[in-house]
N, C-alpha and C positions, 0 to 999 in steps of 0.2 A: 259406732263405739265412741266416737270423737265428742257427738256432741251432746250424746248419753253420759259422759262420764264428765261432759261442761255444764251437763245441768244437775247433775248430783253434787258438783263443785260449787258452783253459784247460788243455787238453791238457798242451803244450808247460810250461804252469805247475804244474801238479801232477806231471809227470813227473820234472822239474827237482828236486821236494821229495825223488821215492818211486826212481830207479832213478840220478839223477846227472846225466841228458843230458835237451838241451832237445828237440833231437829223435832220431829215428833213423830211417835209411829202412827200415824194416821192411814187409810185407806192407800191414798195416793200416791204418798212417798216410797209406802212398802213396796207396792206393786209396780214400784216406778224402778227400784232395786231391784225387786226380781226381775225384769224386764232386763236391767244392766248384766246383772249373774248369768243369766239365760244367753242373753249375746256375748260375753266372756265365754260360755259355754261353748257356742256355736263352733266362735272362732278357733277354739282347742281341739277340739272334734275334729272338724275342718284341716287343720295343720298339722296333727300326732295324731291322730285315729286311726287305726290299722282296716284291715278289709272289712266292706260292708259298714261303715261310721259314714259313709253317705246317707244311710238311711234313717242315721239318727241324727244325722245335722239334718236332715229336709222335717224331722218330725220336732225338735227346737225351734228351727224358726218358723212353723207354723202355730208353737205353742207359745213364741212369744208375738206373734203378730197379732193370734187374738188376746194376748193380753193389753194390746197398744189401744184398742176402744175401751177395755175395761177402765183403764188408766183415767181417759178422757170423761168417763158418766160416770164415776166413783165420786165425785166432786159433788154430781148431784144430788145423788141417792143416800151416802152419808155425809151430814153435814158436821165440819172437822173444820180446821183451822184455816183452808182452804176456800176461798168467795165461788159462788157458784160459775160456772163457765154460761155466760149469757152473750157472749160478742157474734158470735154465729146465728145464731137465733135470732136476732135484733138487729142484724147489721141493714146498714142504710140502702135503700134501694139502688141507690147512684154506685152503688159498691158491687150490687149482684152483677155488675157485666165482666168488669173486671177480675170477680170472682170466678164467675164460671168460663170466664177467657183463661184464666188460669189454670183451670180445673181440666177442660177441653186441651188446652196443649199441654200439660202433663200426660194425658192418658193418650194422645198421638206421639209424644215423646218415647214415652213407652213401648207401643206398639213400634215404631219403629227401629229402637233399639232389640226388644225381644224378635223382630224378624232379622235382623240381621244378624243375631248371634247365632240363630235357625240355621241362616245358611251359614254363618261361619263354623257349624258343626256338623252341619252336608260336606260341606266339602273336606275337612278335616277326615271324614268317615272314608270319601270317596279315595285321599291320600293313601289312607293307612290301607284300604282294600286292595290299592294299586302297587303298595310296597309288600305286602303281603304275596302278591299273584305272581312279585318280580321274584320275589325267595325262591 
């Protein structure tokens, strides 16, 4: 949310310096907002939602995750006030090691966070079974 709502702040400020307008409803920006609304969503859901609002915070943020690639080819596909996204595509070969040195320990980052949360809710489970068994 943090840096969702630093790029809907900034934006609108650098825009201002580099094309004239503070905003424009173009592709990108809309769906960059609905992307921010959807995570304001999430998080309300999440925090004041009564029973069963699990199931609708897991179906928000899978509706805004696929809107995070939308965001990124909208650039392409309609051409708006926005330069097209060509840094990825292009990037220097002395870059790709680096890159997918990046790329690879993020997705080991991950894996090893989501197993340990695995067990932090095995054994969470096994607690409550054992306080349960003591009643």
């Amino acid at each position: 949310m943090l840096f969702r709502s630093l790029a809907l702040v900034t934006g609108p400020l650098w825009a201002r310096k580099s094309w004239g307008v503070w905003w424009q409803w173009d592709v990108r920006l809309t769906s960059s907002l609905m992307g921010w609304m959807v995570s304001v969503a999430y998080i309300l859901v999440r925090k004041y939602g009564g029973p069963g609002s699990d199931k609708l915070a897991a179906g928000l943020s899978l509706f805004g995750m696929a809107n995070v690639p939308f965001i990124y080819i909208s650039v392409n596909y309609w051409r708006t006030i926005h330069p097209k996204t060509t840094v990825v595509p292009k990037l220097p070969l002395d870059m790709g090691i680096p890159f997918w040195f990046c790329v690879a320990s993020f997705a080991l980052l991950f894996t090893l966070l989501l197993r340990l949360r695995v067990r932090l809710e095995e054994q969470k489970a096994r607690l409550d079974a054992l306080y349960l068994a003591l009643d």
